[in-house]
N, C-alpha and C positions, 0 to 999 in steps of 0.2 A: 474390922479385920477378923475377929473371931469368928461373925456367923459363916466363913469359909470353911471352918475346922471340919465339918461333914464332907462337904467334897472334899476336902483336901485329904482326909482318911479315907474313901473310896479310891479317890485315886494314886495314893501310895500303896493299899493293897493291890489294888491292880499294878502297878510298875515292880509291885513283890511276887506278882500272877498269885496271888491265894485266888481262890474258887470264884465265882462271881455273887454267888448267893451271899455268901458270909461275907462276903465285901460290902455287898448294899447293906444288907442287915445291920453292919457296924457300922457306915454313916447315919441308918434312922437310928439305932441307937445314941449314938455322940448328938447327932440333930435334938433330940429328944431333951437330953440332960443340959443339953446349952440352952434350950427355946425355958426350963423350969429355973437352971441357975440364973440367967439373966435378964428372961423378961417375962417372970411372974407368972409362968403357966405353972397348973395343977399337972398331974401326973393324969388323974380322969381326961384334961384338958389335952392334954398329949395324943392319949389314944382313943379320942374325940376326933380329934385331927385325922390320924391317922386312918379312921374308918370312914369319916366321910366329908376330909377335904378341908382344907384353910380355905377362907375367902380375903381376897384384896382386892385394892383398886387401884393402879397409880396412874392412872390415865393414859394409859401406854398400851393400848391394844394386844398389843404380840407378847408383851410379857404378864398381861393379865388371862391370858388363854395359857400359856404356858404353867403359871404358878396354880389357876384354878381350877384343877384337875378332879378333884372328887372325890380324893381316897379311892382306898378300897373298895367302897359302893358304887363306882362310877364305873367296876373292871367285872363287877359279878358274872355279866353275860357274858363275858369272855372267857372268864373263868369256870363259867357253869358249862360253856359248851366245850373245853378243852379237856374236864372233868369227863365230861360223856364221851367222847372220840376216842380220850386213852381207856375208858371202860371197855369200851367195845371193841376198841381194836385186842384188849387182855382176852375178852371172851373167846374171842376170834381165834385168838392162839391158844387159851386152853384146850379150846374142842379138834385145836386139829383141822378146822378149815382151811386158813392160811397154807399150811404145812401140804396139805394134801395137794394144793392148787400147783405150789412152787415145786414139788415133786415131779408132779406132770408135766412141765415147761422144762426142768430141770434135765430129766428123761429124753429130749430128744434133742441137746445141744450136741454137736461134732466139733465143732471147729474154736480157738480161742476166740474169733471173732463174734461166731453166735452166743458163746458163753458170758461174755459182756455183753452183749446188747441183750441176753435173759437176764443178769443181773442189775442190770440199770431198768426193764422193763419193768419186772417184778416188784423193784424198790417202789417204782410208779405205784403200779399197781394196788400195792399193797399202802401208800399214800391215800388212795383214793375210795379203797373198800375201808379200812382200819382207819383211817383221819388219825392216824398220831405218826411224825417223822420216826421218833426214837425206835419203832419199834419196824419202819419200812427201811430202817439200816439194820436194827439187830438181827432182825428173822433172813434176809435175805442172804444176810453176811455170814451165818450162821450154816447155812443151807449150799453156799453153792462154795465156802472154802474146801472143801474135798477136790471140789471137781478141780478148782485151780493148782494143786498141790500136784494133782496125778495127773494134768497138763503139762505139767514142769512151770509152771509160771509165777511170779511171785504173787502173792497174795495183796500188794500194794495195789495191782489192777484191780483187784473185787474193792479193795476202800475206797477205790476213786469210782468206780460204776457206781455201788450204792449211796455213797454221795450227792453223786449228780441224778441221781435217781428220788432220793430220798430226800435231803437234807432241803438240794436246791429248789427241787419238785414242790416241794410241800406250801410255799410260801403264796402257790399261785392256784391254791385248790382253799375253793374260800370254807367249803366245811371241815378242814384239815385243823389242826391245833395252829401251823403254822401260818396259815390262810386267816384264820381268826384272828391273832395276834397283827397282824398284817393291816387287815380291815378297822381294827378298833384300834390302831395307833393313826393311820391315816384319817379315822372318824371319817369312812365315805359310807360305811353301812349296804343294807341289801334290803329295797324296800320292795315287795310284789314281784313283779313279773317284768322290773326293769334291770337290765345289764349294762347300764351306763358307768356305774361305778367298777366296772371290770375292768375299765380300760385301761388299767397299771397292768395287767397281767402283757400284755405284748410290750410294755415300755421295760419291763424288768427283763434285760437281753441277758444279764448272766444265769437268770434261773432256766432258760430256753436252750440256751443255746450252748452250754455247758457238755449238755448230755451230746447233743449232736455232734458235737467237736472229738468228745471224748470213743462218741459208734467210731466217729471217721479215721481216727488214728488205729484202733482196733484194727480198722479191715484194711489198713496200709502198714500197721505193724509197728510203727511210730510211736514213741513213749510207751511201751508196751513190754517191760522187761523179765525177761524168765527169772527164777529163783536160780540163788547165789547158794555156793557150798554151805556159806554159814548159815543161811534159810532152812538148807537140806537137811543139815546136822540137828538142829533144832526141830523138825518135824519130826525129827526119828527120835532125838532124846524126849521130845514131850509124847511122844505117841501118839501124833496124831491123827487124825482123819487123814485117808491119803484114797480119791479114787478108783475103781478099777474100770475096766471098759470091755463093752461089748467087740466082739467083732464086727460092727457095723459102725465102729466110733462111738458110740452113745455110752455113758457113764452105767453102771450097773448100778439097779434102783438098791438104797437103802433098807 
């Protein structure tokens, strides 16, 4: 009953919502001190383990693929190329490329409707040039909450566009951080110049079809809600960003 103690500590931080990092951290923690207290492993032995993988057999197929995982040596590619994707998407936005791109898309939105479909676009976009989610929500999010403010609109639409832009997007862009992760937990890999192993990208209907649902309510106006006094009040006591506009509808450039 004890070798539970690991999960059973992940999973009471998590029903405590502490972070998820430091959740897993403290199960291989606990994991660690129980595998030395009670059956004999060194502390070397431990972080042995840990880097590259326990081996077992119980002659049970699916739970021997499940427990013989590899360690950390088994995750390196994965790691090594999620390492490059948020490099490059950081350079991206040091230099101002990014910025400059979502400027000019930014620049000829009128309507709230085209203003989501440029912030759900962009998040894509910027998914697919940059390969790292986290930063096809910040920069986008970051970028076009003006224009929502000085639409009158709550700013909960721009969380949902780059969302479905970003977040859901990324999982189906196999050079993405989240496309990697994707690929090397299914272990379907990307061998040459076949696209066979793509075919989860169409079976995954919420990463698709999110965005589309989400254009469609935009341009019927549907879950689509303007900012509330208390919104209001808050934009003005934090001093925020708040739009202006051209006479032709278009946001005045930054």
């Amino acid at each position: 009953a004890w070798a539970l103690l690991p999960a059973l500590v992940v999973m009471l931080l998590a029903l405590k919502k502490f972070p998820p990092l430091p959740s897993l951290f403290a199960g291989v923690i606990v994991g660690g001190a129980f595998a030395m207290a009670t059956q004999g492993q060194s502390l070397q032995s431990v972080f042995d383990y840990a880097n590259n993988g326990y081996s077992i057999q119980t002659n049970i197929s699916e739970i021997d693929n499940l427990l013989n995982r590899g360690g950390i040596q088994s995750m390196m590619w994965t790691i090594s190329l999620v390492l490059i994707a948020l490099s490059f998407g950081g350079a991206l936005e040091t230099t101002g490329c990014l910025r400059s791109i979502i400027n000019s898309i930014k620049s000829k939105v009128k309507t709230f409707a085209g203003t989501q479909v440029a912030s759900v676009g962009t998040a894509f976009a910027t998914n697919l040039v940059a390969g790292d989610p986290y930063l096809s929500v910040a920069l986008p999010g970051r970028m076009f909450s003006p224009v929502y403010r000085g639409m009158g609109y709550s700013t909960l639409n721009l969380s949902r566009g780059v969302e479905e832009g970003g977040t859901l997007m990324s999982p189906l862009i196999p050079w993405n951080a989240g496309g990697t992760f994707v690929i090397s937990a299914l272990g379907i890999g990307i061998a040459g110049d076949s696209l066979e192993n793509l075919l989860y990208i169409p079976l995954a209907f919420a990463c698709w079809t999110a965005p589309l649902i989400g254009i469609f309510y935009a341009y019927l106006g549907w879950f689509s809600p303007k900012a509330t006094d208390e919104e209001r009040e808050e934009w003005e006591s934090s001093g925020a960003d708040i739009a202006k506009f051209n006479d032709d509808g278009t946001p005045v450039a930054n």
